[in-house]
C-alpha positions as CSV (number, residue, x, y, z in Angstrom):
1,X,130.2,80.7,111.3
2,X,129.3,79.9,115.1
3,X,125.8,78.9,115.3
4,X,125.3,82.4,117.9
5,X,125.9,84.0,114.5
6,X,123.5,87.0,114.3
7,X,123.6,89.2,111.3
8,X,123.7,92.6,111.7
9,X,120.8,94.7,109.7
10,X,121.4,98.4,108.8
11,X,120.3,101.0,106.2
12,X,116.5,100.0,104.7
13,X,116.9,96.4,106.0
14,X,117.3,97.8,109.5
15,X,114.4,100.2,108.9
16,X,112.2,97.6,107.3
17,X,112.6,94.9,110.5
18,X,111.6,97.7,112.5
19,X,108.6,98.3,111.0
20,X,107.6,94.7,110.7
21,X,108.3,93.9,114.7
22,X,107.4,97.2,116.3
23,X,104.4,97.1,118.9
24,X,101.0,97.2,117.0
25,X,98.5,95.3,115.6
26,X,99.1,92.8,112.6
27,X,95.7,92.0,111.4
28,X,95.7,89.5,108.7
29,X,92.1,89.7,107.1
30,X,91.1,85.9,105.4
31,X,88.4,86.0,102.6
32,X,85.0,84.4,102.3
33,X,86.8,80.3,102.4
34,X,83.0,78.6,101.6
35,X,84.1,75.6,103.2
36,X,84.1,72.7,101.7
37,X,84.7,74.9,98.3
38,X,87.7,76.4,99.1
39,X,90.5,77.2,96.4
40,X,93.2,74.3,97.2
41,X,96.4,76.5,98.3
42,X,94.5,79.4,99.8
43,X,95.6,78.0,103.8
44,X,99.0,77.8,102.4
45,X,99.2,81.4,100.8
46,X,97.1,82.2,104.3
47,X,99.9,81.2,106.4
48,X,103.1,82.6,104.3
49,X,101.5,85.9,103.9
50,X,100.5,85.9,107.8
51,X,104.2,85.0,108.7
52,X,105.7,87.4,105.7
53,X,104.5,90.6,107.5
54,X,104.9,89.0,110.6
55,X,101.0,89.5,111.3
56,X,99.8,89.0,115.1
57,X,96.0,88.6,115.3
58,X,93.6,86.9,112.3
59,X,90.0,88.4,111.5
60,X,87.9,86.0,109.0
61,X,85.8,87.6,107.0
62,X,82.8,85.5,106.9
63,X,81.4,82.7,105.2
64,X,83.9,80.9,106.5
65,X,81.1,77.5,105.1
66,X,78.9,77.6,102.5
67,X,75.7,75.4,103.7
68,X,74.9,75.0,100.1
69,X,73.0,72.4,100.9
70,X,70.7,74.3,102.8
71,X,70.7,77.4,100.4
72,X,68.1,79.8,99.4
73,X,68.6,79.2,96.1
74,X,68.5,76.2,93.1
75,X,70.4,73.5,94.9
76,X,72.6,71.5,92.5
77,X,72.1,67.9,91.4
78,X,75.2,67.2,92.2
79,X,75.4,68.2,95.8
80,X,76.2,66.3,98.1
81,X,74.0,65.9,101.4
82,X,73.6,67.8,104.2
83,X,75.0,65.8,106.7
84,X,78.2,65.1,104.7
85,X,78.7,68.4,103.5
86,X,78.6,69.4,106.8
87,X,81.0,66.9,108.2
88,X,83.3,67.8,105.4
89,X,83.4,71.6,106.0
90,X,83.9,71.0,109.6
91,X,86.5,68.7,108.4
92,X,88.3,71.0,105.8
93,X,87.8,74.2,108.9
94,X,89.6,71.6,111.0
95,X,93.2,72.6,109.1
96,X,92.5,76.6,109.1
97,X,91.7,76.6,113.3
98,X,94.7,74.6,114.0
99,X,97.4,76.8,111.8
100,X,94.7,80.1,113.0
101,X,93.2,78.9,116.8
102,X,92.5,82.1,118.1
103,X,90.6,84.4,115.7
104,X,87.6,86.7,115.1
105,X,85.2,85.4,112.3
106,X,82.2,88.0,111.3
107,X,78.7,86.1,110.8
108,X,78.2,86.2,107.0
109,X,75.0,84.9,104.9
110,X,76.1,81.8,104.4
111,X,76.9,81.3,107.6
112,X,73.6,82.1,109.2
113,X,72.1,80.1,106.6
114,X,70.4,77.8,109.0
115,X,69.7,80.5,111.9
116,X,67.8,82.3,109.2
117,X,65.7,79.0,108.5
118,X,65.3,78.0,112.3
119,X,63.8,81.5,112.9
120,X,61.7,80.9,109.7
121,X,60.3,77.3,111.7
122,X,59.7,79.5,114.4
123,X,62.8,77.5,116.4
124,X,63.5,79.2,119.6
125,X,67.1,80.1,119.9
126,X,67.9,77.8,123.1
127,X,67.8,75.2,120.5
128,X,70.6,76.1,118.5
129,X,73.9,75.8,118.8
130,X,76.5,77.7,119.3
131,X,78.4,78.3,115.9
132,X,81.9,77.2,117.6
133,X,80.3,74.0,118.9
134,X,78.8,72.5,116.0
135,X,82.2,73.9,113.8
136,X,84.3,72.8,116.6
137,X,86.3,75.2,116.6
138,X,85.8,76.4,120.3
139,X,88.4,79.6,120.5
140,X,87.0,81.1,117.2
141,X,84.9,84.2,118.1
142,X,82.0,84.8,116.2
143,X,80.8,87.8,115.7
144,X,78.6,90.3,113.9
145,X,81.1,92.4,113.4
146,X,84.1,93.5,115.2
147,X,86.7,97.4,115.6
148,X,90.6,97.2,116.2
149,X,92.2,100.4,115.8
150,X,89.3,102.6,114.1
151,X,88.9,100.2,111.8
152,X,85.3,97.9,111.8
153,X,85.7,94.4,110.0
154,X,82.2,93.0,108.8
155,X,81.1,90.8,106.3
156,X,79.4,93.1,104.3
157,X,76.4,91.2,102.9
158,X,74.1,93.8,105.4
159,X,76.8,97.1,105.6
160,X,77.1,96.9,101.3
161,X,80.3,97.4,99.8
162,X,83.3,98.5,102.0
163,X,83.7,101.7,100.2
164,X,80.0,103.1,100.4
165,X,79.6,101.9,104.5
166,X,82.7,104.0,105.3
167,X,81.6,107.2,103.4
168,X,78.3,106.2,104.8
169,X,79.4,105.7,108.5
170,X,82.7,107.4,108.3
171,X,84.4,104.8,110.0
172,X,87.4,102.8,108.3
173,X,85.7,99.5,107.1
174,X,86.7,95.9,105.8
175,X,84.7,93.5,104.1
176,X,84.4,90.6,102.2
177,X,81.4,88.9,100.5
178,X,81.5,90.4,97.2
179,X,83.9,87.6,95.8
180,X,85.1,89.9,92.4
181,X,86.1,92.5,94.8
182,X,89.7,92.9,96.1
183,X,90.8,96.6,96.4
184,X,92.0,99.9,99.2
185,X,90.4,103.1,98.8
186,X,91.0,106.5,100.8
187,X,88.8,109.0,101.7
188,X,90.5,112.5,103.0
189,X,88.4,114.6,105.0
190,X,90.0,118.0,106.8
191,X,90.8,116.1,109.9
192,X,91.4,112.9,109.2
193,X,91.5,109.9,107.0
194,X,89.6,106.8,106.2
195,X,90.3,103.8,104.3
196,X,87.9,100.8,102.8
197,X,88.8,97.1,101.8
198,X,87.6,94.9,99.9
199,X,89.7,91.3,101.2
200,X,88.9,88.9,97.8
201,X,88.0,85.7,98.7
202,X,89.5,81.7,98.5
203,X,86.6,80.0,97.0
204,X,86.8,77.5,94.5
205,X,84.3,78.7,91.3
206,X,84.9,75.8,89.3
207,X,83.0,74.0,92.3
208,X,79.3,73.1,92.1
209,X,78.7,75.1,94.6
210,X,80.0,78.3,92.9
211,X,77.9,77.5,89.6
212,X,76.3,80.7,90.0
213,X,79.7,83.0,89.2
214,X,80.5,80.4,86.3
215,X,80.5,82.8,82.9
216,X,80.6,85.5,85.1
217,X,83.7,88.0,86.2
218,X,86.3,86.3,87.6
219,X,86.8,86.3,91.6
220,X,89.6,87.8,93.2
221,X,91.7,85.6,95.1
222,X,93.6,87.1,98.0
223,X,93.8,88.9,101.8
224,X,94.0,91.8,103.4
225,X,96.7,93.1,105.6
226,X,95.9,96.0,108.1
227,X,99.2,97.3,110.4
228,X,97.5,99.2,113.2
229,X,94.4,100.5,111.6
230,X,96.7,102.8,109.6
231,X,98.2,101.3,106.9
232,X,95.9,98.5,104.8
233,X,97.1,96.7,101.8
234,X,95.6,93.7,99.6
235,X,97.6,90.6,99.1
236,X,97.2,88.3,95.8
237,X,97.8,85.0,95.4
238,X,99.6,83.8,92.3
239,X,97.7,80.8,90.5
C-alpha cells in the first residue's frame, strides 16, 4: 500500500467517525487529582480517554492540590512540609498543564485552603496570589464555577451532590468532590431534560494524605465525558 493510502469507512464505522469529529464540544471532565497524591496512571488514562473520544476542551474538577499541609483537620506525622509539599504539587501539576495547557479548573476546598486562612488572618486580598501564578500554570482558568452547553461544571463541595443541585437549580450539573461518587443521572421534565454527574476522582487513598477514606468505601477512579451538553457518560479506569 502507497503511503496516501486512506481507508475507506462505511456502515457503523462511518457513522461512528462522524459522530466523534462533528462540530461540538468534547468536554473531558478530570476528577479531584489532590496533587501530590494522585493515583500513579490517572494522567495516562487522562490523555487516552481524551484522545479516544477525540475530546476538544478539558474542565478540572477541582482540587486539583491537596494543601494537606495546611488542612483543617489532624495533620499527619508523616507529612511532609509545607514548602516541599507545595513544590512537589506544583511539580507533579507541571506534567498535567503541559499534556492539558489550556483548561478550566473550578476552585474546590482544598484548593482555597489557604485563601480561607488568609481571610481568617484578616490578609487583604492584594496580597495573595493569583492561583495560576503560584501553580504556574498561567493558561489554566480558575474559576468558581463555569456553563458550556446548558451544562454548569462546579466542584461541588458548596452546590452538594450533582444530582440534588440540578433538581435543585434545574440546570444540568457536573461535579466532583465526593471521591466514592462516579455516576449519570436524568431527570425528565415535560419540556426538556436534565442530566447530573458525578466525575470520580484520581487520588491516591493509600497516601497519608487520604488516611481519612482508609477503612472506608472505596473511591471511584475515573472521568467524565460530556459531547455538547447532550450526551454525558463516566469513564473508568482499569487498576
Amino acid at each position: 500500500m502507497g503511503k496516501d493510502f486512506r481507508p475507506r469507512l462505511k456502515g457503523n464505522k462511518k457513522k461512528a467517525f462522524e459522530n466523534l469529529t462533528k462540530d461540538e464540544r468534547r468536554i473531558l471532565v478530570i476528577g479531584d487529582l489532590h496533587e501530590p497524591f494522585c493515583l500513579e496512571g490517572y494522567l495516562k488514562f487522562c490523555k487516552e480517554t481524551y484522545a479516544n473520544y477525540n475530546c476538544n476542551q478539558v474542565v478540572f474538577i477541582g482540587d486539583v492540590i491537596d494543601a494537606h499541609y495546611s488542612s483543617y483537620h489532624e495533620i499527619s506525622n508523616e507529612a511532609m512540609g509545607c514548602a516541599d509539599e507545595l513544590d512537589l504539587a506544583i511539580k507533579k501539576l507541571s506534567r498535567w498543564y503541559k499534556a492539558f495547557p489550556n483548561a478550566d479548573v473550578t476552585l474546590g476546598n482544598h484548593d482555597r485552603i489557604i485563601i480561607r486562612k488568609a481571610q481568617t488572618s484578616n490578609i487583604p486580598s492584594k496580597w495573595i496570589k493569583e492561583f495560576s501564578e503560584v501553580l504556574e500554570t498561567p493558561k489554566w482558568n480558575f474559576v468558581t464555577d463555569v456553563y458550556y452547553d446548558n451544562v454548569r461544571y462546579v466542584h461541588g463541595d458548596k452546590s452538594g451532590k450533582p444530582h440534588m443541585a440540578a433538581k435543585r437549580d434545574m440546570i444540568s450539573t457536573v461535579s466532583g468532590h465526593y471521591h466514592t461518587d462516579m455516576a449519570v443521572n436524568w431527570l425528565f421534565g415535560k419540556t426538556r431534560a436534565i442530566f447530573s454527574m458525578a466525575t470520580g476522582c484520581g487520588i491516591n487513598s493509600k497516601s497519608y494524605a487520604m488516611g481519612y477514606m482508609q477503612g472506608g468505601k472505596k473511591e471511584a477512579i475515573g472521568v467524565g465525558v460530556v459531547f455538547g451538553g447532550k450526551v454525558a457518560f463516566n469513564v473508568k479506569m482499569e487498576l
